[in-house]
VOGU-955515 format. One record per residue (C-alpha): residue in three letters; x, y, z. Coordinates in pm, 1 decimal, decimal comma, padded with zeros to 6 digits. Layout:
! VOGU-955515
+------+----------+----------+----------+
: code :       xx :       yy :       zz :
+------+----------+----------+----------+
:  ALA :        X :        Y :        Z :
...
+------+----------+----------+----------+
! end
This chain:
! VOGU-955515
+------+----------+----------+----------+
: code :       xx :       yy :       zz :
+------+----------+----------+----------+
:  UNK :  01873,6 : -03034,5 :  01323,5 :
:  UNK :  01507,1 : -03012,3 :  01213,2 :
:  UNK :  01373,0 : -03133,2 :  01573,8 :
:  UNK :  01576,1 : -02853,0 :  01752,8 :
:  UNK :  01326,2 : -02575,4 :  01609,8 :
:  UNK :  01059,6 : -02758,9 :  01848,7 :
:  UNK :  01202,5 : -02559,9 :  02075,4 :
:  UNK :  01111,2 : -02200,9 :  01953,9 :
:  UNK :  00812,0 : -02094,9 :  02088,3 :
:  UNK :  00509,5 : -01892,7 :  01937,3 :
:  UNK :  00605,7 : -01589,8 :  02212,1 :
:  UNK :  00954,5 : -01590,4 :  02114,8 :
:  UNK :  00837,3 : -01555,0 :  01769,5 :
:  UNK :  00606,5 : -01262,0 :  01844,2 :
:  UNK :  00876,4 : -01131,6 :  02039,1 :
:  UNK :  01119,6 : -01123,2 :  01727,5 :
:  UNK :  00840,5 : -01022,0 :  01502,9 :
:  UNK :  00781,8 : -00681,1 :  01700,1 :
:  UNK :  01199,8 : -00604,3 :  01716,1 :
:  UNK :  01201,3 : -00630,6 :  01386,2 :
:  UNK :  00895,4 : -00398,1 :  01332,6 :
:  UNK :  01006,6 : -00145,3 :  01620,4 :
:  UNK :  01395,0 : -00187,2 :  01511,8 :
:  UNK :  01416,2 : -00148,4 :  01893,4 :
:  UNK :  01471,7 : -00380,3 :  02189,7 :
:  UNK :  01335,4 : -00117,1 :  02373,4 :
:  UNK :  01008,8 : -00024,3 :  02230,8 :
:  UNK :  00944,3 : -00397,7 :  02132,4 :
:  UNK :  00968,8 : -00446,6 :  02525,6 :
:  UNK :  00719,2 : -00136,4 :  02588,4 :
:  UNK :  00474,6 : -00266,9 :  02324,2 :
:  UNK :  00451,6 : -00632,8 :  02454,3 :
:  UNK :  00460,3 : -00545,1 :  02849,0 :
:  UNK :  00819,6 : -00672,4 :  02903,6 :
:  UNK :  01139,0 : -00595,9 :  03053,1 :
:  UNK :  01441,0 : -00480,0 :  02770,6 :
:  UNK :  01602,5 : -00770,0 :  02910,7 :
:  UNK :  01332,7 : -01022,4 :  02879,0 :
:  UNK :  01336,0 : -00949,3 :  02481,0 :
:  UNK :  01706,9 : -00939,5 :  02506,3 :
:  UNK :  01644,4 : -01306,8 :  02639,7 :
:  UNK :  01426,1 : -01458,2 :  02421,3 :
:  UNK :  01622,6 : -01325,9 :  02083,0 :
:  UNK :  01912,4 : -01507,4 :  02227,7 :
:  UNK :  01730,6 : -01813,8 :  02309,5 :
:  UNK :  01608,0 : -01828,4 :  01923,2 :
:  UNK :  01978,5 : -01748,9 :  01822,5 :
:  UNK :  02113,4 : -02046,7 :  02019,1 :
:  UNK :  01855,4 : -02267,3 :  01863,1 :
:  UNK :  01880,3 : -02146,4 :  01502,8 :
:  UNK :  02318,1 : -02113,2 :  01573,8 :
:  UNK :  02261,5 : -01838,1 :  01396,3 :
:  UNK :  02300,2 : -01383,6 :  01459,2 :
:  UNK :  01954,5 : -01237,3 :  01393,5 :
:  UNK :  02017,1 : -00872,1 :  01475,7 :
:  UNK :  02362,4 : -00645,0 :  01469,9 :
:  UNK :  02430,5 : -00310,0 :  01546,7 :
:  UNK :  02564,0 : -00058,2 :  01326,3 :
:  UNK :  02640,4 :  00259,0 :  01535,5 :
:  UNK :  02300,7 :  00298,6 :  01702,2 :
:  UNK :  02129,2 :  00128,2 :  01468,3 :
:  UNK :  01968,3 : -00171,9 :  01467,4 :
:  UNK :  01966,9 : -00422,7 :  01140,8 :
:  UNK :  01831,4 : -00725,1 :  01075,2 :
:  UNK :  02070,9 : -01032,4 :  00929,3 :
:  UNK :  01998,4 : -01215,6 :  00642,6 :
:  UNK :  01887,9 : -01540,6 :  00860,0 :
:  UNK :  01662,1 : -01312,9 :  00993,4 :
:  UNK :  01459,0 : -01214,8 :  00692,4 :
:  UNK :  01412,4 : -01566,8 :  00631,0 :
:  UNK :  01298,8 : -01546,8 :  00981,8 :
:  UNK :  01065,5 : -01315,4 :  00971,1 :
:  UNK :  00914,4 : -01511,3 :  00647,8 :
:  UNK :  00824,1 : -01759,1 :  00830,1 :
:  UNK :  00681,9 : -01645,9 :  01108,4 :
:  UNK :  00439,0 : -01437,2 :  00945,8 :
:  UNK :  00348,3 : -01790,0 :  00762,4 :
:  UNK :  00307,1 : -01892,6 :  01097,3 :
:  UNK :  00084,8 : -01643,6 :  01240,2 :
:  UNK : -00134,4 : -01632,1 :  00968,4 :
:  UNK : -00205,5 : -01971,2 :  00957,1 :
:  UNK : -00318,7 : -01940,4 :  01317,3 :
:  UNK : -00490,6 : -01653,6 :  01193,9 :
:  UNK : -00695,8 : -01883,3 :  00923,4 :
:  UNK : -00766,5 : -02187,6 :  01209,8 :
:  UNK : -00912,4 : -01907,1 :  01379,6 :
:  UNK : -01136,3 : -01786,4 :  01084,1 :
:  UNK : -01212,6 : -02148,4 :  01017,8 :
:  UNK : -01303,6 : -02234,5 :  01352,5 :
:  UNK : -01539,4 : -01928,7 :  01343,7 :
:  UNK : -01737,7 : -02101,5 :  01009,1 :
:  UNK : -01763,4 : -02401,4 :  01237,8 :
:  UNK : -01950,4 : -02157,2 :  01468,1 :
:  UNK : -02157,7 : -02024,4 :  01203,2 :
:  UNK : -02021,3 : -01669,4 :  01202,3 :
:  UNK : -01720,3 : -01577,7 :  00970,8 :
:  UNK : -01472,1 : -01321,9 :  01164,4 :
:  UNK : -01159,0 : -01239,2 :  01235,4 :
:  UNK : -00954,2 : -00912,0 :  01084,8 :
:  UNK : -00821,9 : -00854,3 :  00722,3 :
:  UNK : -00499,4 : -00638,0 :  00724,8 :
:  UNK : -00442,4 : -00445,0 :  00355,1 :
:  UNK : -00177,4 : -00277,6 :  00237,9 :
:  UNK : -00274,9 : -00035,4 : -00041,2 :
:  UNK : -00107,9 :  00226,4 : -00228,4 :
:  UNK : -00163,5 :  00587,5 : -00162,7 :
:  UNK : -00343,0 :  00612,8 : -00487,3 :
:  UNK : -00552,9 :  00377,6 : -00343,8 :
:  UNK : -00688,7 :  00518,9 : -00009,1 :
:  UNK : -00913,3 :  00787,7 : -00125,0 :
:  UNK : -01176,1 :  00501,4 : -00260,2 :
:  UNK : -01088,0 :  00203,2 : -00051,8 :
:  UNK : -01237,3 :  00318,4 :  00260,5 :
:  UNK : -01592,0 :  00352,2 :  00065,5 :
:  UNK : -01494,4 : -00025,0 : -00060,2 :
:  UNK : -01481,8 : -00138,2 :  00303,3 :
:  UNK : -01761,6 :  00022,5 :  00418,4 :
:  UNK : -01971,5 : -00175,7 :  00165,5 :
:  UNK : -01801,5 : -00502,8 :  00230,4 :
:  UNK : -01880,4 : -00446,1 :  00619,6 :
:  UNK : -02262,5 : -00392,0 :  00570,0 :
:  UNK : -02207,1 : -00800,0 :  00441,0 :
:  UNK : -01961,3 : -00936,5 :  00680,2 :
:  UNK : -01989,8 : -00707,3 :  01014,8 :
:  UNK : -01730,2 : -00915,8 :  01205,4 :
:  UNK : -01441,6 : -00903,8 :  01001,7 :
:  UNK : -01261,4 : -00638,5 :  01055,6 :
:  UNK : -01016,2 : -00501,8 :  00825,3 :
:  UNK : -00680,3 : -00332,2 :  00909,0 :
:  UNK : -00567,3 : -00058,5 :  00645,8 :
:  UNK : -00192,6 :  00075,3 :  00598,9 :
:  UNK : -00145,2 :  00304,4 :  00302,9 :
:  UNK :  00203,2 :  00312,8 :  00139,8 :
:  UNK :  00439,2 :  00432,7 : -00147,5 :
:  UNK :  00481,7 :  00179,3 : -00417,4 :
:  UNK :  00837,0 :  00084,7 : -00274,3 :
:  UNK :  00722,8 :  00010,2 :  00064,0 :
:  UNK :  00367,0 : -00189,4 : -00094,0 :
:  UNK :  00702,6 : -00415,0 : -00262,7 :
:  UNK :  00870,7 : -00461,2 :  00047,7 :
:  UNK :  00611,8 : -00593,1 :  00229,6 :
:  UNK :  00498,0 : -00846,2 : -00021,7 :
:  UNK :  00848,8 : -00948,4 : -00026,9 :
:  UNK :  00769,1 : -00991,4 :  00364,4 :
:  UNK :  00464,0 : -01126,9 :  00336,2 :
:  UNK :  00310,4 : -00910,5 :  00605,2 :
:  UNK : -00018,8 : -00856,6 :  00459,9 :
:  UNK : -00312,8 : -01044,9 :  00372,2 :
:  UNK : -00401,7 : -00842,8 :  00035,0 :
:  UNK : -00236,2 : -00583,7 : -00140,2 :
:  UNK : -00387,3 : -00331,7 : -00380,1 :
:  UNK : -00144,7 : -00173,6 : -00623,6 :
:  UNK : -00138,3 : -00057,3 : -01004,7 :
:  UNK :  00172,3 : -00220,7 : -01201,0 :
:  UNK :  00237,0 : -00530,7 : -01046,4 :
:  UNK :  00592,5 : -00605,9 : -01036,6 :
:  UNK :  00676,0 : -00913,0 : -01291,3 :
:  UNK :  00951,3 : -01030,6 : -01079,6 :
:  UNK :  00747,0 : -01140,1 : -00798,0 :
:  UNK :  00521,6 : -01510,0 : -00801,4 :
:  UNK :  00212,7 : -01318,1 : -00726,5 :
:  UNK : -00156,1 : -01392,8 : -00783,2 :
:  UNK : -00312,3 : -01123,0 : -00878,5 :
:  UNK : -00694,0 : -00978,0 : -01011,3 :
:  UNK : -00738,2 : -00624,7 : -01180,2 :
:  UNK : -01090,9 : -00481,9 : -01028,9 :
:  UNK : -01061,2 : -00070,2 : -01088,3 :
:  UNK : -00908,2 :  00198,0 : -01312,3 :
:  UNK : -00731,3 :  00457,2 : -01134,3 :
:  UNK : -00684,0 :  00786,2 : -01417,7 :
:  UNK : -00443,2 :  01023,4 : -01358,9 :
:  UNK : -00530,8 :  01315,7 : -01486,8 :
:  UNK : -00295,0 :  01725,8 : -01512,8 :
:  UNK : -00474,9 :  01972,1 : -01293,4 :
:  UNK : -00428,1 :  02318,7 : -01220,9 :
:  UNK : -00592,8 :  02611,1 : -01001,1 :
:  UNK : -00920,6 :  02771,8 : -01143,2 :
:  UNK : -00796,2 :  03132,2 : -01358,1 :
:  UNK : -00439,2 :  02988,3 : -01463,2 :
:  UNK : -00351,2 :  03058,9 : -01813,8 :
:  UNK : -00375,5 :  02720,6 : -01961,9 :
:  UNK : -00711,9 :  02695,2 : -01841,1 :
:  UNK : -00773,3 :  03027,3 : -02112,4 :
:  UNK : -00632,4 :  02832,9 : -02402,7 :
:  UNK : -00894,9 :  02718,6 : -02674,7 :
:  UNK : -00986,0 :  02330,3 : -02709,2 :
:  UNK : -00724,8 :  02048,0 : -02605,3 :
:  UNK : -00429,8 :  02223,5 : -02422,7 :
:  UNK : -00106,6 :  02040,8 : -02597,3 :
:  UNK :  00083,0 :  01811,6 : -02409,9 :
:  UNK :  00409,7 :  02028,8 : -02479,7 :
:  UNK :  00274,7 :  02301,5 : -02288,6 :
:  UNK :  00319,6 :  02192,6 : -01994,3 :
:  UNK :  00689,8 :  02201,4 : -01983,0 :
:  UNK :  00710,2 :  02591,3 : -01911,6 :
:  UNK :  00565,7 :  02561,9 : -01544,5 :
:  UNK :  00681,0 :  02389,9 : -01235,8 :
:  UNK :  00548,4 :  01997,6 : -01224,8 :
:  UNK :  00484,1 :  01900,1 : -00870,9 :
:  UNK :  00583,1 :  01506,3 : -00830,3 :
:  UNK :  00584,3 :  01279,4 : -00557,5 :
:  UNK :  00848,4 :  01118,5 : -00418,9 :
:  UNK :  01105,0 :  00838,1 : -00556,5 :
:  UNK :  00942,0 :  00529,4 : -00461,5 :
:  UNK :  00593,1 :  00584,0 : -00594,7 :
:  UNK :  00396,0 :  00418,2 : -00787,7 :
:  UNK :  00218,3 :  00845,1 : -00964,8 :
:  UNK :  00532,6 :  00944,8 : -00999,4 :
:  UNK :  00665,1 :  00627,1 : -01197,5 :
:  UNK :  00407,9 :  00601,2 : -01399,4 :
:  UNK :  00438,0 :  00986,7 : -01497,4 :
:  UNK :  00805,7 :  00980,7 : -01572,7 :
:  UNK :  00758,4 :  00689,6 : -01801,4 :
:  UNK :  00495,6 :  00849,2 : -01968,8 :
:  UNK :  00687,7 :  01205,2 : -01982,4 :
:  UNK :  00978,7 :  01000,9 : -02099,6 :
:  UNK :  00757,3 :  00831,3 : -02462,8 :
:  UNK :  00623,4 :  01163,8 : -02509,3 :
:  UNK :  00979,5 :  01352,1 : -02497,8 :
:  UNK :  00827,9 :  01572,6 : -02218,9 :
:  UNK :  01066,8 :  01773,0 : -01989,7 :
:  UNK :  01007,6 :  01967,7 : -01701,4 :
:  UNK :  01353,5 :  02193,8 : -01619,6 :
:  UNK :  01172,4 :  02275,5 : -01271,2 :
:  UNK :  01020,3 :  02061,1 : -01065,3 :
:  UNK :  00913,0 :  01989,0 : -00648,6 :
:  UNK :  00867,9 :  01702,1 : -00496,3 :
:  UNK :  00621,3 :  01614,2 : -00257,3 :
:  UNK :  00539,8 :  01286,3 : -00009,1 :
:  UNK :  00179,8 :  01285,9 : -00071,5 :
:  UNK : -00092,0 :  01326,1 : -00279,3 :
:  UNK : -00201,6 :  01590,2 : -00064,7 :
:  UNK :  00081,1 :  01796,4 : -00074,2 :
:  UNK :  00084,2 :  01799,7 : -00442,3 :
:  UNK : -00297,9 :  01866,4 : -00457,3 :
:  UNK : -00207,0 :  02181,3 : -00212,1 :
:  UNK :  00079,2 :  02271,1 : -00369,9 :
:  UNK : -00144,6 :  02300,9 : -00709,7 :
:  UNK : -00387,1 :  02553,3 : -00507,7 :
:  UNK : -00128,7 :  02727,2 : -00374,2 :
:  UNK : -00032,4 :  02805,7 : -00711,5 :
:  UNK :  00334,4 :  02666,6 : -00676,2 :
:  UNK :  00310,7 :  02487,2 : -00996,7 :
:  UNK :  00088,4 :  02199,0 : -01189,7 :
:  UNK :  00083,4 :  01816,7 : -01093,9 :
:  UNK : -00067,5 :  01541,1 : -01229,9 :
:  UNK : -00304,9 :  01316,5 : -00954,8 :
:  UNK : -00531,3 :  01080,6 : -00954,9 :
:  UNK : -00917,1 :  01198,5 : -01002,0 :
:  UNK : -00980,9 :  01039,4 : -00711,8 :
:  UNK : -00773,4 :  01275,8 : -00526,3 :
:  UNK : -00889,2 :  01578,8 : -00676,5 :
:  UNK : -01261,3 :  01476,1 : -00736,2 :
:  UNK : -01394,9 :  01753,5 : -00446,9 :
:  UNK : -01197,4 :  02049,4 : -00600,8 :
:  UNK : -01268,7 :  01957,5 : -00945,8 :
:  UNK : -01672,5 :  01972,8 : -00864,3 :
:  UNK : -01623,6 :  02306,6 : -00631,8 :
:  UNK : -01425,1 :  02443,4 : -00948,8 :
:  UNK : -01094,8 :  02505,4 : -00745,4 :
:  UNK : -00889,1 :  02239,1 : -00966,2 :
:  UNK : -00956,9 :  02281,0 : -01335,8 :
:  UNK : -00850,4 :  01888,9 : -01513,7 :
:  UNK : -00693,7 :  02015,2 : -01842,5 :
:  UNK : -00815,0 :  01885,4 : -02155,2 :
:  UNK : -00510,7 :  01717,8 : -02282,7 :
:  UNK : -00564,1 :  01487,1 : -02548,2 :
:  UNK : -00333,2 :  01250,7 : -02406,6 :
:  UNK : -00444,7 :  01217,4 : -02071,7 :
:  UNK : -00582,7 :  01089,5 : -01867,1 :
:  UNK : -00317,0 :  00839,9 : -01802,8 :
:  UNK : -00508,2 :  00522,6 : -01722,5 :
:  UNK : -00398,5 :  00230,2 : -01484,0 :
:  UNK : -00547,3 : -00067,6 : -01312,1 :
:  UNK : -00590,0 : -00107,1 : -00942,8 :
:  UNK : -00516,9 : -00487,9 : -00881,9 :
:  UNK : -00589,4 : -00725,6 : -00566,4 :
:  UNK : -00251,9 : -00907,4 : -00480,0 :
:  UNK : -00108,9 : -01160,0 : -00267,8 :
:  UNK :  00176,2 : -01400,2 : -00297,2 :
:  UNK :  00123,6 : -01700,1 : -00470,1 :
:  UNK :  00230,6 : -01869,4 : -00205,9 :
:  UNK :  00005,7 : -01740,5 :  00079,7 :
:  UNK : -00310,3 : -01938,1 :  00171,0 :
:  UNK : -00605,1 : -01621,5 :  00216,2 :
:  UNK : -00776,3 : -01659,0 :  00502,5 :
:  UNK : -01145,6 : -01701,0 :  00489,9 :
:  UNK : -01184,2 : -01370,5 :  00573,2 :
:  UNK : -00971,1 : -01224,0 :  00280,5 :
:  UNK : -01127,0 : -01475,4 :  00074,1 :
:  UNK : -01427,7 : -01312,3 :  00177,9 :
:  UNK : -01317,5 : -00968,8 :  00034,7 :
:  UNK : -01133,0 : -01096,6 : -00260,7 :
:  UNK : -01492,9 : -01272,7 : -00344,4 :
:  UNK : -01671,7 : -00936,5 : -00260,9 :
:  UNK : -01450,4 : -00757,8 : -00507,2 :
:  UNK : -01543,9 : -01019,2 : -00804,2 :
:  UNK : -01897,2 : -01071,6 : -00764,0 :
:  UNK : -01977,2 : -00687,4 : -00673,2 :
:  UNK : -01847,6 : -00557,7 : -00968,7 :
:  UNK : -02128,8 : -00336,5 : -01065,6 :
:  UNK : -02123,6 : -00235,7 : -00689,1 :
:  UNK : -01765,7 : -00115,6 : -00728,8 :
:  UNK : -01828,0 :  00058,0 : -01025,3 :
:  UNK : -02105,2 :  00252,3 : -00854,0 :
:  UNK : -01902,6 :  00339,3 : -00532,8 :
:  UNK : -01654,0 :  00438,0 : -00804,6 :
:  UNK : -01925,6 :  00672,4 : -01012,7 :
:  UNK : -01977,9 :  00896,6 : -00717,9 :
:  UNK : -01617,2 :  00980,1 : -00756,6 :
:  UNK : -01667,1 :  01128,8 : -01091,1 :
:  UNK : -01705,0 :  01498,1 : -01195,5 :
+------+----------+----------+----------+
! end
């Protein structure tokens, strides 16, 4: 049975790994330069070999089946270890290249870039691919293995992941310049807040779980509340005056010096977590990634100082 997967081929495989991205025969086809029926083809000719249903329609939807996932598994294995032959062919050369592709979570993106931009003035042929998601979607793909590093605060336990904590990320309650808490003598109690509108993100990330666990151990409750996709929204939503949110500094750090964002001096807050750099346990980092991941641990007062300029 083993030999018969000798006959998949690396373009059927890239082929299958862009359906599943698209969820589309169609647009897979229009992405890779091919005919709907040429993808049509070449998913069947990895069914027949694998005897088993990769895709299935559910009204006009397409889903992938569960030998699929495993699938997909492995040919991101695949491709990255093509992807690591090519970085290590490059050393050979004398010149370390190739690309990097990160997944971070939105928390994350407001200092990352800066990160990059430093770690590119050492290593100006890698290249590094950045997609920014919501702590559900970060999950999913390390389930998927689709990325070469993560960056995410609470690590799920569940998972066999490697992981290094590099950054703290505070959260911190903010509200527009002239609103009444901002009038209030000294530390503005926690309990306060509960009278006016909180402005949360969405379910699935990684603010607003951290909030409502820390709302929930200090018995806070909010009777009206809006819900937002993105730290921006929320941040817009608080100058707006809709209501108060709590955000990561980082987010905030330009209003906060111009003065349109007050922080609040809460004596709880701010709520403090640690970005981490993750991968599977399982994954072998490509010499570029290693790169980074090195970057990130020997650059440590570096980081810190790209961080500083963040400050108020």
């Amino acid at each position: 049975m083993q030999k018969s997967y000798m006959r998949i081929t690396l373009r059927q495989l890239q082929v299958f790994q862009t359906v599943c991205e698209q969820r589309s025969y169609s647009r897979a086809a229009e992405l890779l330069g091919l005919t709907q029926p040429a993808v049509s083809q070449q998913i069947r000719q990895l069914e027949d070999v694998l005897d088993q249903r990769l895709f299935e329609y559910v009204g006009k939807k397409l889903y992938r089946t569960d030998a699929a996932d495993h699938l997909l598994t492995t040919t991101a294995d695949v491709f990255q270890r093509f992807d690591v032959l090519d970085m290590q062919l490059s050393e050979l050369r004398g010149t370390l290249q190739g690309e990097i592709r990160i997944a971070a979570e939105s928390s994350a993106k407001y200092l990352l870039p800066h990160l990059l931009a430093a770690f590119q003035r050492q290593h100006a042929n890698i290249y590094p691919i950045l997609n920014v998601f919501n702590r559900a979607q970060t999950i999913k793909r390390l389930n998927e293995n689709r990325d070469d590093l993560v960056i995410m605060t609470d690590v799920p336990a569940d998972l066999d992941l490697e992981f290094m904590p590099f950054l703290n990320n505070p959260i911190v309650a903010v509200v527009p310049a002239g609103h009444i808490l901002t009038q209030m003598p000294g530390d503005v109690p926690l309990k306060e807040l509960q009278q006016f509108t909180l402005l949360r993100r969405e379910h699935g990330s990684g603010t607003r779980k951290a909030c409502e666990a820390f709302f929930h151990q200090k018995h806070i409750h909010f009777d009206n509340t809006i819900e937002f996709n993105s730290h921006e929204a929320q941040r817009e939503g608080v100058s707006a005056g809709l209501g108060i949110a709590l955000l990561p500094r980082y987010c905030v750090y330009r209003e906060l010096r111009d003065g349109s964002l007050i922080e609040l001096p809460i004596k709880e807050l701010p709520l403090v977590r640690s970005w981490c750099l993750v991968h599977p346990r399982s994954r072998h980092l490509s010499p570029a990634a290693q790169a980074f991941e090195n970057f990130i641990v020997q650059q440590r007062q570096l980081v810190s100082h790209i961080a500083a300029q963040f400050e108020v």
